[in-house]
C-alpha positions in Angstrom: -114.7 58.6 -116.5 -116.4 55.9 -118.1 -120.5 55.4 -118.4 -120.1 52.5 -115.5 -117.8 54.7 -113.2 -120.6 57.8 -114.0 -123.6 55.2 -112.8 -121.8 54.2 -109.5 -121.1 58.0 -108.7 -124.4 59.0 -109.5 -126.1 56.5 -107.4 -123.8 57.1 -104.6 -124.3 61.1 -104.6 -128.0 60.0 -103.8 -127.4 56.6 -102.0 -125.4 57.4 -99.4 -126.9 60.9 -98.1 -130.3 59.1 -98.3 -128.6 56.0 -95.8 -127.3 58.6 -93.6 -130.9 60.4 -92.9 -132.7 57.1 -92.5 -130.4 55.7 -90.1 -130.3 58.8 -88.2 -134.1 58.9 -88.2 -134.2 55.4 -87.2 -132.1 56.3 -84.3 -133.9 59.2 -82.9 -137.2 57.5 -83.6 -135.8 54.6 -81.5 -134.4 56.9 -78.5 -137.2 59.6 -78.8 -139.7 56.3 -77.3 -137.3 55.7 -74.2 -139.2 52.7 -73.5 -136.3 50.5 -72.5 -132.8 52.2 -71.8 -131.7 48.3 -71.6 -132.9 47.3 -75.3 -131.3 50.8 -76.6 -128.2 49.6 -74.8 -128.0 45.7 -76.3 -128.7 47.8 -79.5 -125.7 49.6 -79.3 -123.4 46.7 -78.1 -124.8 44.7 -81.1 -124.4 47.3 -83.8 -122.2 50.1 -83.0 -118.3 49.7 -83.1 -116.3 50.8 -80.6 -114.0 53.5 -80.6 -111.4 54.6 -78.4 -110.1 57.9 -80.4 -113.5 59.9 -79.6 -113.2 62.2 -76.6 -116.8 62.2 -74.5 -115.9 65.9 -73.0 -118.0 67.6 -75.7 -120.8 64.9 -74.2 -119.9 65.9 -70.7 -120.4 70.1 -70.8 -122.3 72.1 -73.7 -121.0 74.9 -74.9 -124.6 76.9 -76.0 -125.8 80.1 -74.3 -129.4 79.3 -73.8 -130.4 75.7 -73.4 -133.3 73.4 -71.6 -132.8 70.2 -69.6 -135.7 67.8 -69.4 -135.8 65.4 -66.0 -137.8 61.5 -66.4 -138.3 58.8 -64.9 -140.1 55.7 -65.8 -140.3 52.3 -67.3 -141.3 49.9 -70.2 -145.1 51.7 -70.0 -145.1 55.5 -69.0 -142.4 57.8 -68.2 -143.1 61.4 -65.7 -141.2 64.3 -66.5 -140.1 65.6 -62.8 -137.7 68.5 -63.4 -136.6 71.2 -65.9 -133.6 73.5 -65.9 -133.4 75.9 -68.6 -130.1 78.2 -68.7 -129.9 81.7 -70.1 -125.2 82.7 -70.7 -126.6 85.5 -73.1 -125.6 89.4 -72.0 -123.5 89.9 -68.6 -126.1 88.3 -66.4 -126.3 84.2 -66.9 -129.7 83.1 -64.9 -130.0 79.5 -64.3 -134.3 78.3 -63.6 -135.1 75.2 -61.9 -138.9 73.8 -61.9 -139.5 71.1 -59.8 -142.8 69.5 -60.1 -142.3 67.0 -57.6 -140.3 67.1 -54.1 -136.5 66.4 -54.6 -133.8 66.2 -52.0 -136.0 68.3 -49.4 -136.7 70.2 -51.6 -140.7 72.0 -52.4 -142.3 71.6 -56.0 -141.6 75.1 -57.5 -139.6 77.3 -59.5 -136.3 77.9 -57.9 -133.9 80.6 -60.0 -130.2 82.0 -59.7 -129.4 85.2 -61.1 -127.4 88.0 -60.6 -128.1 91.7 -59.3 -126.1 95.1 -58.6 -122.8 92.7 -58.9 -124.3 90.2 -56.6 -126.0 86.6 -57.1 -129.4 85.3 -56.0 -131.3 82.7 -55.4 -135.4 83.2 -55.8 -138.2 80.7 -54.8 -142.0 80.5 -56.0 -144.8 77.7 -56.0 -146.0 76.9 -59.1 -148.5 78.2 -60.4 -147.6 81.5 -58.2 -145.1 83.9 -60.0 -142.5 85.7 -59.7 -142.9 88.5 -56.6 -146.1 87.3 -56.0 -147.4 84.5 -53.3 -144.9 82.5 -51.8 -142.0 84.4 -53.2 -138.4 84.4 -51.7 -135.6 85.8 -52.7 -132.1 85.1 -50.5 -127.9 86.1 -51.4 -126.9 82.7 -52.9 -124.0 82.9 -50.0 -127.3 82.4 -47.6 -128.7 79.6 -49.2 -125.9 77.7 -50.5 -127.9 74.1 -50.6 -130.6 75.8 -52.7 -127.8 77.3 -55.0 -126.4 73.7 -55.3 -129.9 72.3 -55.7 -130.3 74.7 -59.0 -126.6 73.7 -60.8 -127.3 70.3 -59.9 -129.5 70.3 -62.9 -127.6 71.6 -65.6 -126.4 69.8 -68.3 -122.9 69.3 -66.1 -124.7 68.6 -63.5 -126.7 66.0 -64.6 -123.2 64.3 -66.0 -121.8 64.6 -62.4 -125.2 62.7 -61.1 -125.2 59.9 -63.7 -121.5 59.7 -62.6 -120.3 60.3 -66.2 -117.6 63.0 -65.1 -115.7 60.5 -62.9 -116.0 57.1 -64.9 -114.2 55.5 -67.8 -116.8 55.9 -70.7 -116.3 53.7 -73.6 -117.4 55.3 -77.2 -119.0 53.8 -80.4 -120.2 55.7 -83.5 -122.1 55.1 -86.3 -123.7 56.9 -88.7 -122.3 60.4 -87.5 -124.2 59.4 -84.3 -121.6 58.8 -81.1 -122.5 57.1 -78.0 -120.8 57.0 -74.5 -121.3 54.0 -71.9 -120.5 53.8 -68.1 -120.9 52.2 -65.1 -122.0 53.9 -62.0 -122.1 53.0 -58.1 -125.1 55.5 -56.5 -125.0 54.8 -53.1 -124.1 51.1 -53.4 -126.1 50.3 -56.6 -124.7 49.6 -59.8 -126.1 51.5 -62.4 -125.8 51.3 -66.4 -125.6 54.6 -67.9 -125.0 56.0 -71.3 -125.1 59.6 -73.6 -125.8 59.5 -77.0 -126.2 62.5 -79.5 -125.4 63.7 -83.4 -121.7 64.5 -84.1 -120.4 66.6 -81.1 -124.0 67.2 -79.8 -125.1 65.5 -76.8 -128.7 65.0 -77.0 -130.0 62.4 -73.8 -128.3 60.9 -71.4 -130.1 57.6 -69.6 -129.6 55.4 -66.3 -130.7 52.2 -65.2 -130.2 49.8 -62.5 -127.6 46.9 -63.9 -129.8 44.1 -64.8 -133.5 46.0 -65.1 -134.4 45.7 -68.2 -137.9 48.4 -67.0 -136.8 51.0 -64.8 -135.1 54.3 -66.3 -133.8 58.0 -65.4 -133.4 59.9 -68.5 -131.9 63.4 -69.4 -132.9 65.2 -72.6 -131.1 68.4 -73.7 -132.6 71.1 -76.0 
């Protein structure tokens, strides 16, 4: 190998690692603020290529044992975090927890958890700031309670892809810099959403909605 040849590989060794950090600090910097789902969106569209090859299933499910789902909404100014689902696969009982801070779907601020018991699965209920057995607790056969069961899954990482509509839409992929995103439209109930996931490699990270042709308003999913 000549001295030129040598110079060129020994800049790229450092070059092109360096590239691939900074972008993908760039990037998270960029979606860590959530400001604007819309500007991340025309950011995508303007730099990102598309690609058809890439599936969106790994985007769509996640395959860890133990993992946390933070809920927001918000806008161009502030942003409230309004749920969080954390899921425990590990051992031979999986237990799902639910904490709502605010009231959803008719459903009290609390914690709301599904596990199992003697071969049987549950569904448990306590205020916040209460704990478990004590004030307020309730504890029901998941068969009795089916809408509070529902109410639970609805906010794993599946279930979040089946409210942003992402499990029954044609998703289009770009990728760039290792990173992959996923974009989708969305009808809920009659109004056309904008939606997309993005995350590192095969690792989903958020997934964000807004209404088609806000450029403020935003619901936004962050997995841990």
């Amino acid at each position: 190998m000549n001295e030129q040849r040598k110079i060129i590989f020994k800049e790229a060794l450092f070059n092109v690692p360096f590239l691939l950090i900074a972008g993908l600090v760039t990037l998270a910097v960029m979606f860590k603020s959530g400001r604007s789902a819309f500007d991340i969106e025309q950011i995508i569209l303007s730099n990102f290529r598309s690609t058809q090859s890439i599936s969106a299933d790994p985007f769509l499910k996640t395959e860890s044992k133990s993992y946390k789902v933070e809920y927001y909404y918000g806008d161009t100014n502030d942003e409230v975090l309004f749920a969080e689902f954390e899921y425990s696969g590990r051992g031979d009982d999986p237990k799902s927890t639910l904490t709502l801070y605010e009231a959803r779907d008719g459903f009290d601020p609390g914690v709301y958890s599904t596990a199992w018991f003697l071969g049987e699965e549950y569904v448990t209920y306590w205020p916040i700031g209460s704990s478990a057995e004590g004030d307020g607790f309730e504890k029901y056969l998941s068969t009795e309670v089916p809408l509070m069961f529902n109410l639970v899954n609805s906010y794993s990482w599946e279930g979040a892809a089946n409210t942003f509509g992402a499990s029954e839409s044609a998703l289009k992929g770009y990728s760039m810099l290792g990173v992959k995103l996923f974009l989708w439209d969305f009808s809920d109930n009659g109004v056309m959403r904008e939606n997309f996931i993005w995350g590192i490699g095969g690792n989903p990270r958020e997934m964000y909605s807004y209404i088609q042709g806000s450029q403020g308003e935003y619901k936004k999913a962050v997995l841990k």
